[in-house]
N, CA, C and O atoms as CSV, one atom per row, in Angstrom:
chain,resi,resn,atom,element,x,y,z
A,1,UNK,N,N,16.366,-7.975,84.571
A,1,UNK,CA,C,15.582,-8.407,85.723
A,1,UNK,C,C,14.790,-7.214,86.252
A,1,UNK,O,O,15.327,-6.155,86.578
A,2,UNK,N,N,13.074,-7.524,86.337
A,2,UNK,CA,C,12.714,-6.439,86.882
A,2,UNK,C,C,13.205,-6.164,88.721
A,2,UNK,O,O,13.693,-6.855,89.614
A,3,UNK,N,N,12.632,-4.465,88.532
A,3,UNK,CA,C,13.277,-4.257,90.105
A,3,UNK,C,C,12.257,-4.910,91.117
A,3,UNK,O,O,11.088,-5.194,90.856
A,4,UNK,N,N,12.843,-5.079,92.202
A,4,UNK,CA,C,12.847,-6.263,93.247
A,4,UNK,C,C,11.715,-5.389,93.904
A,4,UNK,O,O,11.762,-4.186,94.158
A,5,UNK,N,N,10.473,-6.460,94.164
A,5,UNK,CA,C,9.915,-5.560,95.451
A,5,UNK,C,C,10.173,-5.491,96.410
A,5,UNK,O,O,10.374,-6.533,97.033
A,6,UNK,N,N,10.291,-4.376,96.975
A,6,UNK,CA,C,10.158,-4.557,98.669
A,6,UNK,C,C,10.062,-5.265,99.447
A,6,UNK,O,O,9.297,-6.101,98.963
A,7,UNK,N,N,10.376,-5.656,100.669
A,7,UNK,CA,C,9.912,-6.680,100.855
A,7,UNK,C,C,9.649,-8.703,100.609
A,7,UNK,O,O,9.546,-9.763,101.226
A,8,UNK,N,N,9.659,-8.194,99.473
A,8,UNK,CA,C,9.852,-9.738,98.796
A,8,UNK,C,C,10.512,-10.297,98.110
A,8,UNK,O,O,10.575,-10.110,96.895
A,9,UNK,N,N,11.384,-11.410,98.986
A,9,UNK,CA,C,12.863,-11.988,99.044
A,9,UNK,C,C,12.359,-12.626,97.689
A,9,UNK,O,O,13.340,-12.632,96.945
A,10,UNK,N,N,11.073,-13.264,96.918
A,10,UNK,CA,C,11.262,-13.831,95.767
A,10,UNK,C,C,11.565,-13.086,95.286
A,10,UNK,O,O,12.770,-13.335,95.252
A,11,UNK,N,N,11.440,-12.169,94.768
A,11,UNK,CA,C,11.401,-11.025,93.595
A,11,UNK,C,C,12.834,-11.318,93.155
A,11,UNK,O,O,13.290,-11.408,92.015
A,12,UNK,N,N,13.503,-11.459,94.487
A,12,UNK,CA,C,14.758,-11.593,93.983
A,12,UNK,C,C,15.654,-12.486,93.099
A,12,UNK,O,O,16.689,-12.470,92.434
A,13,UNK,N,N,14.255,-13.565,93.640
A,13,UNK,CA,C,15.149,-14.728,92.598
A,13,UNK,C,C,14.944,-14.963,90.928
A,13,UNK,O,O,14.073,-14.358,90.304
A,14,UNK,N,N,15.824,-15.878,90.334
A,14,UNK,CA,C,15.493,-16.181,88.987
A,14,UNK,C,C,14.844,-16.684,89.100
A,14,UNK,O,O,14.583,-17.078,90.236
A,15,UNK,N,N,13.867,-17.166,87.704
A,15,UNK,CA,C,13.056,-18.557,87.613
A,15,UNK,C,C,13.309,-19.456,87.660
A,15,UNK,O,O,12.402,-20.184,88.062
A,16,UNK,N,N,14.503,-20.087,87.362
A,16,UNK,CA,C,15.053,-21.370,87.641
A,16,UNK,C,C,15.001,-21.560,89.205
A,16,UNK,O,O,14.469,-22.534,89.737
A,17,UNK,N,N,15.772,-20.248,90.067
A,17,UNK,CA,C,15.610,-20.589,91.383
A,17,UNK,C,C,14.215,-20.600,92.013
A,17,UNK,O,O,14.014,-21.144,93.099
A,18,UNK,N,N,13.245,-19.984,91.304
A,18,UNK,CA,C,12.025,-20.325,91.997
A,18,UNK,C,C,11.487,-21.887,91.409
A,18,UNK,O,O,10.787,-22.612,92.116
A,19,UNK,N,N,11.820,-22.184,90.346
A,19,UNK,CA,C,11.622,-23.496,90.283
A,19,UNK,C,C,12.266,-24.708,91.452
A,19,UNK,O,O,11.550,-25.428,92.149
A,20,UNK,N,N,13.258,-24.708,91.449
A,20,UNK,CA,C,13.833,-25.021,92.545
A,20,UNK,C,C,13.203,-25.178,93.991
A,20,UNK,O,O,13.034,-26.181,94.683
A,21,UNK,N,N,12.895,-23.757,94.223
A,21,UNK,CA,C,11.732,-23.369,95.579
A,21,UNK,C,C,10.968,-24.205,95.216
A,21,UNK,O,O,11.365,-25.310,95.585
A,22,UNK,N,N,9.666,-24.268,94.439
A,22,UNK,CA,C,8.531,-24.933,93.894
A,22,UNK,C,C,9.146,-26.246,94.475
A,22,UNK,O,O,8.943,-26.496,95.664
A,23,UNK,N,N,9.649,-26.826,93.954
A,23,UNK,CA,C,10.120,-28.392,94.639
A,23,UNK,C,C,10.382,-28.475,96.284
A,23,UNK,O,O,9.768,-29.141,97.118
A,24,UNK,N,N,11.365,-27.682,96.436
A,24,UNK,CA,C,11.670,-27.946,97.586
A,24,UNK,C,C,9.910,-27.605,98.951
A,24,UNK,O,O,9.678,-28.058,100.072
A,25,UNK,N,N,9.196,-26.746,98.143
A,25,UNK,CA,C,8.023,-26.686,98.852
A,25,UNK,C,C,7.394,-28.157,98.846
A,25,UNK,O,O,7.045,-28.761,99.861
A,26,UNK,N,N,7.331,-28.498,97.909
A,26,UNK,CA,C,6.736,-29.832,97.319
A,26,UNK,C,C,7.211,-30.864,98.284
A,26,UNK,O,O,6.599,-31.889,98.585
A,27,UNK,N,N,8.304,-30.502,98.710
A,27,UNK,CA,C,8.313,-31.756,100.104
A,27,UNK,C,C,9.707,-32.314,98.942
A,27,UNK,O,O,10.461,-32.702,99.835
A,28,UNK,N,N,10.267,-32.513,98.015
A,28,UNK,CA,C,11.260,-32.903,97.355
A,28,UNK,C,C,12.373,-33.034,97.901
A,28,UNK,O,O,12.546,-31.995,98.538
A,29,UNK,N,N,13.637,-34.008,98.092
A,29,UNK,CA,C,14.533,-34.161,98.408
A,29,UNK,C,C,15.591,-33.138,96.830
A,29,UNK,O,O,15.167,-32.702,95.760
A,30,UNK,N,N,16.880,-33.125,97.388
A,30,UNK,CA,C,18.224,-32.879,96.240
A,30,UNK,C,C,17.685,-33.839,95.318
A,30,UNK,O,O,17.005,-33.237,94.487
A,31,UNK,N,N,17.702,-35.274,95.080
A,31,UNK,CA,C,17.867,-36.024,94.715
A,31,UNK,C,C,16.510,-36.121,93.665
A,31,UNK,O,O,16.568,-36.698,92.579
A,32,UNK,N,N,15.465,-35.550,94.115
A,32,UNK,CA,C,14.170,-35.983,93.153
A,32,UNK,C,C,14.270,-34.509,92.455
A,32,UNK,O,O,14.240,-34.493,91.225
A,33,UNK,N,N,14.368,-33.460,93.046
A,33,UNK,CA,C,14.615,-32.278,92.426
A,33,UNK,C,C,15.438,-32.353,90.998
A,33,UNK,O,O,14.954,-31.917,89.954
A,34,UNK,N,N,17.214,-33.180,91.115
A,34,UNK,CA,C,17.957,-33.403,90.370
A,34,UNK,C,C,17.246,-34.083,89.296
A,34,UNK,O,O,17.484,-33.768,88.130
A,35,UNK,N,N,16.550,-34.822,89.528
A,35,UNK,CA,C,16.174,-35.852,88.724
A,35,UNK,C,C,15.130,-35.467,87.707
A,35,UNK,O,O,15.018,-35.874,86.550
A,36,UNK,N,N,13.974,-34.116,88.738
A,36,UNK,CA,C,12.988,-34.042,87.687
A,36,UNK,C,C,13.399,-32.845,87.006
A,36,UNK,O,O,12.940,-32.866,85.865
A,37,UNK,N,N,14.159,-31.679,87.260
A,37,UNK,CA,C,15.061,-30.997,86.584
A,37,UNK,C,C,16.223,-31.581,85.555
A,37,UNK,O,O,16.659,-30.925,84.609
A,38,UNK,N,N,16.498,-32.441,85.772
A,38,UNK,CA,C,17.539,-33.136,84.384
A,38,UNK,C,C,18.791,-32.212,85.081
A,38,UNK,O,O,19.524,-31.672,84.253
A,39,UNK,N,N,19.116,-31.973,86.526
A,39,UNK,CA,C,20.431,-31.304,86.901
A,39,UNK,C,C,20.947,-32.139,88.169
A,39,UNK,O,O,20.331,-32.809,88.997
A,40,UNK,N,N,22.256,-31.860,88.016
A,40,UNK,CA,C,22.790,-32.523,89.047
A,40,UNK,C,C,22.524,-32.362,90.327
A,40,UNK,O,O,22.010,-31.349,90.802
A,41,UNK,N,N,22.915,-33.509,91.046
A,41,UNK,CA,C,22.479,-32.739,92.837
A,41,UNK,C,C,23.539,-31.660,92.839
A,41,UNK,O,O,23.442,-30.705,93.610
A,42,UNK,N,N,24.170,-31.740,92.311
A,42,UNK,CA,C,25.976,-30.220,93.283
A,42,UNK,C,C,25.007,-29.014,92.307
A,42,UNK,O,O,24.768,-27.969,92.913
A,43,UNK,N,N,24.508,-29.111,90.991
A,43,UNK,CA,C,23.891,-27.908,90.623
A,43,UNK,C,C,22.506,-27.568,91.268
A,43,UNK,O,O,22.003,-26.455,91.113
A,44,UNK,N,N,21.851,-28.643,92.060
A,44,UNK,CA,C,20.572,-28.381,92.839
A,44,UNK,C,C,21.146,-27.493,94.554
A,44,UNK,O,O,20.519,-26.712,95.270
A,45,UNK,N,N,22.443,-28.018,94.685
A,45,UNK,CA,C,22.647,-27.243,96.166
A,45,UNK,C,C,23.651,-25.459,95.484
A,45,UNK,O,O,23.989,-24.402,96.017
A,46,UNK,N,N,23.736,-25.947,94.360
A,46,UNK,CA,C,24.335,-24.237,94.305
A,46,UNK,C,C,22.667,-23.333,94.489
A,46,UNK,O,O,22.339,-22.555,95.384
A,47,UNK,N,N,21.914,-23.772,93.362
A,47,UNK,CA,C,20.356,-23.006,93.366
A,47,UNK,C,C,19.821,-22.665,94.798
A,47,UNK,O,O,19.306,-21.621,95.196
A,48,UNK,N,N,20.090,-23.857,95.478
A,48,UNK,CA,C,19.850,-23.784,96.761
A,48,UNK,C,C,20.565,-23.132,97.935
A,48,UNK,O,O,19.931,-22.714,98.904
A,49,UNK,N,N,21.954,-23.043,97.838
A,49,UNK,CA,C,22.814,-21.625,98.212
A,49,UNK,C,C,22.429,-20.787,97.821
A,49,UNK,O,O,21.982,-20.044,98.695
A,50,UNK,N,N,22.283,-20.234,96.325
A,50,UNK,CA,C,21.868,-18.555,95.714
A,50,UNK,C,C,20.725,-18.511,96.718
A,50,UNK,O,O,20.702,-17.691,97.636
A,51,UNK,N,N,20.037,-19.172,96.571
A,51,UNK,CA,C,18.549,-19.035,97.197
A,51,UNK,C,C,18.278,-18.077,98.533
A,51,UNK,O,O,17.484,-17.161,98.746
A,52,UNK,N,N,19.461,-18.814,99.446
A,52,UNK,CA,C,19.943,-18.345,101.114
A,52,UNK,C,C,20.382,-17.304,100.941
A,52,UNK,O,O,20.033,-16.326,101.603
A,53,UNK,N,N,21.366,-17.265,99.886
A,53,UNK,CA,C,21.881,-16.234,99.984
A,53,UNK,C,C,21.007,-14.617,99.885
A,53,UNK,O,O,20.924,-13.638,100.626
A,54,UNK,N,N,20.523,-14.953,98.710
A,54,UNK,CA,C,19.344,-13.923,98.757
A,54,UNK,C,C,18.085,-13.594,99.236
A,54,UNK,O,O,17.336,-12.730,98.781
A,55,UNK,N,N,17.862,-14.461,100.346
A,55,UNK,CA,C,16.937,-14.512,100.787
A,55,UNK,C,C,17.398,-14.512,102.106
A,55,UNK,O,O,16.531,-14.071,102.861
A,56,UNK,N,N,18.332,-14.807,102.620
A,56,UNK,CA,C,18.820,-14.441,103.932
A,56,UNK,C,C,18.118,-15.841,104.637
A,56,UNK,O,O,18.400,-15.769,105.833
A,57,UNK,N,N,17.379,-16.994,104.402
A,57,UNK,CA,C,16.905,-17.860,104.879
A,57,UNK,C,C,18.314,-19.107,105.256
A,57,UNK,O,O,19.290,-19.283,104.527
A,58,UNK,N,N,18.030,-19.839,106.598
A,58,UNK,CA,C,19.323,-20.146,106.877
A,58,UNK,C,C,18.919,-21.343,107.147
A,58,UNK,O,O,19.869,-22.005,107.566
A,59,UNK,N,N,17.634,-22.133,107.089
A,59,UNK,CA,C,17.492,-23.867,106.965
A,59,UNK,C,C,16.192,-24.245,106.799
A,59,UNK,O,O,15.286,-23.542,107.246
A,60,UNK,N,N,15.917,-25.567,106.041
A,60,UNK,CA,C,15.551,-26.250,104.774
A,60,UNK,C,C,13.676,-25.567,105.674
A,60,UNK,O,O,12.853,-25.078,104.900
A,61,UNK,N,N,13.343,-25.650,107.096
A,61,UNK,CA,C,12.031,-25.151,107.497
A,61,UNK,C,C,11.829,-23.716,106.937
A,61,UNK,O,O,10.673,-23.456,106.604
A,62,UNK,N,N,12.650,-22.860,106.797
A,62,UNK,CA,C,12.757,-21.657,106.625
A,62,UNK,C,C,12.554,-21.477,104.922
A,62,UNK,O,O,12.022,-20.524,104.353
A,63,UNK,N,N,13.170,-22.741,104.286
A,63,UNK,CA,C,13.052,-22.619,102.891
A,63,UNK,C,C,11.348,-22.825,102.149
A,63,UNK,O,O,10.838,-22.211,101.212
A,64,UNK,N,N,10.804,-23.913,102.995
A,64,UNK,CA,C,9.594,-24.248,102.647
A,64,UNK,C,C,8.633,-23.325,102.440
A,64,UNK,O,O,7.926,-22.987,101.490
A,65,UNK,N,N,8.883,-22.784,104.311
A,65,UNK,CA,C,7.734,-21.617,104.692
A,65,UNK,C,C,8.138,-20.124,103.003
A,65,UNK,O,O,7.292,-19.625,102.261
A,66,UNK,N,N,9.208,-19.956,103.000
A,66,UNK,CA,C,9.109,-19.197,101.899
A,66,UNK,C,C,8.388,-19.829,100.054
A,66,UNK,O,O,7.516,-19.300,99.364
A,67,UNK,N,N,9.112,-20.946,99.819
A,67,UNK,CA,C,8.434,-21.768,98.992
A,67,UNK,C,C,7.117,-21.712,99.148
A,67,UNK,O,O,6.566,-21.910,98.065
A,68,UNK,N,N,6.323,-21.518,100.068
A,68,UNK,CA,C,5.061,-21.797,100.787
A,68,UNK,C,C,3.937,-20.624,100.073
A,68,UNK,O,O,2.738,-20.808,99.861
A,69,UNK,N,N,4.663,-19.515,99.820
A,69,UNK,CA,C,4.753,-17.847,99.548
A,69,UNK,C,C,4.448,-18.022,97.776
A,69,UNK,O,O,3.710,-17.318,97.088
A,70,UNK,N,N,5.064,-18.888,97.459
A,70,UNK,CA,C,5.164,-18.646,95.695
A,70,UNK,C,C,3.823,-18.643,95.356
A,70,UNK,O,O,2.944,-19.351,95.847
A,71,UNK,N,N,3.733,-17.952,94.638
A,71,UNK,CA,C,2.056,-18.118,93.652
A,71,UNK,C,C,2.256,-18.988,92.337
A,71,UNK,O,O,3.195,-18.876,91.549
A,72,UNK,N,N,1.539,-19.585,92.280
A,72,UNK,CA,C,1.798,-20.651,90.783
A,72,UNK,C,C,1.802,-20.237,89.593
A,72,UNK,O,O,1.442,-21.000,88.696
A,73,UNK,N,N,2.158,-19.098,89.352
A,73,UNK,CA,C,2.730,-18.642,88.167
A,73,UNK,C,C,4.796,-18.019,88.477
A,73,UNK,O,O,5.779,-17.829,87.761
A,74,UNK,N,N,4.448,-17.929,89.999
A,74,UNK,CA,C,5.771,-17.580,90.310
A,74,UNK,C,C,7.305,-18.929,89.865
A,74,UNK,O,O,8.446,-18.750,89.441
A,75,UNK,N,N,6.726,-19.853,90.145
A,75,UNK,CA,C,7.541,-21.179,90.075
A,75,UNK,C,C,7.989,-21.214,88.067
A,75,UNK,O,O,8.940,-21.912,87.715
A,76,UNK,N,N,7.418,-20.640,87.312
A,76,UNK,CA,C,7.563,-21.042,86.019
A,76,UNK,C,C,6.971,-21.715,85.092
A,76,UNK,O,O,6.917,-21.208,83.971
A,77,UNK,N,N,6.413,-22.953,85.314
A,77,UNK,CA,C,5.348,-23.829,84.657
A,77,UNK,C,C,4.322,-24.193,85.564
A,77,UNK,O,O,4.472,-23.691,86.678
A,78,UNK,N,N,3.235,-24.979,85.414
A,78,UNK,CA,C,2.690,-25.558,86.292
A,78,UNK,C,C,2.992,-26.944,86.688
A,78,UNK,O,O,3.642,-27.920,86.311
A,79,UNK,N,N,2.128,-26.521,87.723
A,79,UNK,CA,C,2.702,-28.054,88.866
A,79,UNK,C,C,2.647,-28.978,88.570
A,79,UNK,O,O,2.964,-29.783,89.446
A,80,UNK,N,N,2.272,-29.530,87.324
A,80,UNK,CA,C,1.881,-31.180,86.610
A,80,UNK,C,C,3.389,-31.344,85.770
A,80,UNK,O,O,4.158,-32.285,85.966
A,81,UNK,N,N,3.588,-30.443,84.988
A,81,UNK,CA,C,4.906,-30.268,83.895
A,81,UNK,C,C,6.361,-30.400,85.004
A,81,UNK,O,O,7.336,-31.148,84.944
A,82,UNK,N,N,6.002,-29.379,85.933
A,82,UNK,CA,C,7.216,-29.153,86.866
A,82,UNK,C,C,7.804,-30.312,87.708
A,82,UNK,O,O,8.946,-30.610,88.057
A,83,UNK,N,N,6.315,-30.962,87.936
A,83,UNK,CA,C,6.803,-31.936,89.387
A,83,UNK,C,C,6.377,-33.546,88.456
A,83,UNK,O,O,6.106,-34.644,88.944
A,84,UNK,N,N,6.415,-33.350,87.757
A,84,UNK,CA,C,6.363,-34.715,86.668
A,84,UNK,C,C,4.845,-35.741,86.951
A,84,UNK,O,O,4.546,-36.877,86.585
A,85,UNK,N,N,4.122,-34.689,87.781
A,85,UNK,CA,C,2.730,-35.383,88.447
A,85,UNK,C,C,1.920,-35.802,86.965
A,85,UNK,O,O,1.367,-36.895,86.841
A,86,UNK,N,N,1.936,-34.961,86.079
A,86,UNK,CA,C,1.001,-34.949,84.977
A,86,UNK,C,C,0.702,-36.015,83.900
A,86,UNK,O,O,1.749,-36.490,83.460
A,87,UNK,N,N,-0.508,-36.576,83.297
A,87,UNK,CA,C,-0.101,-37.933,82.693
A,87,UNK,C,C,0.337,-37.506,81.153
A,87,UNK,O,O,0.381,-36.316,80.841
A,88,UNK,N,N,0.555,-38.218,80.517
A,88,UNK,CA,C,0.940,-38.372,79.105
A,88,UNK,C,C,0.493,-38.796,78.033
A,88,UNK,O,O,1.179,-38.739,77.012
């Protein structure tokens, strides 16, 4: 893992957990998150604990406004693949 910038609580996270973020910015419930990830809701609220944890953020307004922060290469794929928006 590269070293963390300064300052910026993403740096800290994995990609999976910024994927995670990416949704939960998206306005996403546990439940649609679980669903478009192929993971359970109890494995969507651990991502979502690590998240707090390392980020020191302590509720779901606080999560967004950081989600809010990601740059779209930060989340992992793009937003069509990620959030299942994209056609086929």
């Amino acid at each position: 893992m590269p070293i963390n910038d300064i300052g910026n609580p993403i740096s800290a996270l994995s990609q999976r957990e910024r994927e995670v973020l990416a949704h939960v910015g998206a306005g996403h419930t546990y439940v649609r998150i679980s669903r478009c990830m192929n993971l359970s809701v109890h494995t969507i609220d651990t991502y979502l604990r690590r998240i707090r944890s390392k980020t020191g953020v302590t509720n779901r307004a606080e999560l967004v406004s950081l989600a809010l922060q990601l740059k779209p290469c930060d989340s992992g794929r793009g937003a069509n693949a990620q959030f299942g928006t994209g056609t086929s």
